[in-house]
N, C-alpha and C positions, 0 to 999 in steps of 0.2 A: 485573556488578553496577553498577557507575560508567556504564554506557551505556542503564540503566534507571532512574537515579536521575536521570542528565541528561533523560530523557527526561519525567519524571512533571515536572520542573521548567521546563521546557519548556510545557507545558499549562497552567502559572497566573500568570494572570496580575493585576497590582499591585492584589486585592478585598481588601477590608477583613475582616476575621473577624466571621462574621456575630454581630449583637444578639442572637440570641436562641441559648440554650444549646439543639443538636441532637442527637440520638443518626440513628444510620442501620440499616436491616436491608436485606436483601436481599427481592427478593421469590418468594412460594414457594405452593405451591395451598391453604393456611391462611390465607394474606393477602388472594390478587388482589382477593377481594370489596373488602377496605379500598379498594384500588384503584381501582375500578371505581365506589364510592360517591365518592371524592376527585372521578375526572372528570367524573364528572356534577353534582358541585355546581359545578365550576370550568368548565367546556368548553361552549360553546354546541351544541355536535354533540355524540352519540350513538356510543362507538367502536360498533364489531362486535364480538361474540364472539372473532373471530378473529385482531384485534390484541393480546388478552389470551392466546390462545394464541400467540402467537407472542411477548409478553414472556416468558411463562414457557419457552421454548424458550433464553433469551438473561438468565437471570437472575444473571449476574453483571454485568451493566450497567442494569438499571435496581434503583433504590436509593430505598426509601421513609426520609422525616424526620420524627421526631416530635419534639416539645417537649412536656416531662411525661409520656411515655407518649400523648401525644395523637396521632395522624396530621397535620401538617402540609401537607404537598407530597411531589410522586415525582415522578421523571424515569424515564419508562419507553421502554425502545429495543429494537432488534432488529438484527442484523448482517443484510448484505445482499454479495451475491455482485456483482464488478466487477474487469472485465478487469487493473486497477490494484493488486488487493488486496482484501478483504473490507475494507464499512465498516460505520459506524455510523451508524443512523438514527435520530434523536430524532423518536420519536411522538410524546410530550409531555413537557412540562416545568411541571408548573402548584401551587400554594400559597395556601392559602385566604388569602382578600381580608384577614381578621385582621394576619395575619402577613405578609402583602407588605411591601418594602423596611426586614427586618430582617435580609436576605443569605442565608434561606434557598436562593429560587431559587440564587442565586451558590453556596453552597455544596455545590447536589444537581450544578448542572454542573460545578465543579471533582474533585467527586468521582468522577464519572462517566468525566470526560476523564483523571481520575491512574488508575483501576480499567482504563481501555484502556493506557493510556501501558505502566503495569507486566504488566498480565496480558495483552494483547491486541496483541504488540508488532507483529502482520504487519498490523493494521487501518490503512487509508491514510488514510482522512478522516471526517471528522465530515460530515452532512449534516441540514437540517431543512426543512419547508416553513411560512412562515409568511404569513396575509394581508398583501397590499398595506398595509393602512390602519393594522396594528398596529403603530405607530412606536417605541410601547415595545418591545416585543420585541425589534425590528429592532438598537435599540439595544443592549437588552440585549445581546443575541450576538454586536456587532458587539464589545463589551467584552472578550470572549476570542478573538478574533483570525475570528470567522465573517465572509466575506464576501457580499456578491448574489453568485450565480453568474450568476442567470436568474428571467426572470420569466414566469409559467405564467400564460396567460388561461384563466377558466375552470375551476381548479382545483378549487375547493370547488362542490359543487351547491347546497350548499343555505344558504348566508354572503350576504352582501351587505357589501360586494364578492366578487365570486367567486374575484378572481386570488391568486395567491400568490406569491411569492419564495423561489427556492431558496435556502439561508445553506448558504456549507461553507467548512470550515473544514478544512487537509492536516493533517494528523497524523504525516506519515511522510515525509521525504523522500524524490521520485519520486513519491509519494502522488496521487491526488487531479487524474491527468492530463484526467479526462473529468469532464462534469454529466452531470447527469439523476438518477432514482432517488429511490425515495419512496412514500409510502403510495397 
């Protein structure tokens, strides 16, 4: 119990408690619509159908925020098989333009990385791919310990810049010996 509480404690790091008062749900086949509405007012791309099946494959790791009963932001992921350990892959992480920098983001990834820490303790690392250009982001995730692994030309078809940057972040001691992996 002491080696999962070290653990969940382990994953947060010095964020302030977010401004705005959140509640969290899980996501489940009654919601993904909310989902799916979220990313498309937030995401300049179009997911596929099949990264919403595939969140709901892995619903104890992505985690919708509302303030007021309102839909805020989600963090929606998917585990991914590697020679290292199964990981985690952040397909998105996004919170309407309103509500940016009142810690919701900060509080869906804190949540996210304690729901692995405690329930998901064989997952090695955290992974995401984020563009070149988006410096806030980069930032962002560099705030909880993500770092570049690598940088992908080409990645997005259809972005300007096209490259991206893989962020990963070990989880797991031993964790996290290889890159690559991703949507």
């Amino acid at each position: 119990m002491a080696e999962t509480a070290a653990a969940a404690a382990a994953v947060e790091p010095a964020v302030p408690e977010p401004r705005l008062a959140l509640s969290f749900g899980a996501i489940t086949e009654k919601n993904i619509e909310q989902l799916k509405v979220l990313n498309r007012a937030i995401f300049p791309i179009k997911y596929p159908e099949r990264m919403y099946k595939d969140v709901l494959a892995y619903t104890d790791v992505t985690q919708l925020a509302y303030h007021n009963d309102v839909l805020v932001g989600a963090i929606a992921c998917r585990l991914e098989k590697a020679p290292q350990g199964p990981k985690l892959y952040i397909l998105t992480l996004g919170v309407l333009a309103p509500y940016r920098g009142m810690g919701a983001g900060a509080a869906l990834l804190q949540r996210c990385l304690q729901l692995v820490a405690t329930q998901l303790p064989e997952v090695s690392e955290a992974v995401l791919h984020v563009q070149t250009s988006n410096d806030e982001a980069i930032r962002f995730y560099s705030r909880f310990g993500f770092e570049v692994a690598e940088t992908i030309q080409g990645y997005y078809k259809r972005l300007d810049p096209p490259d991206a940057v893989l962020l990963r972040k070990v989880l797991r001691p031993g964790g996290g010996a290889t890159t690559g992996g991703g949507a």
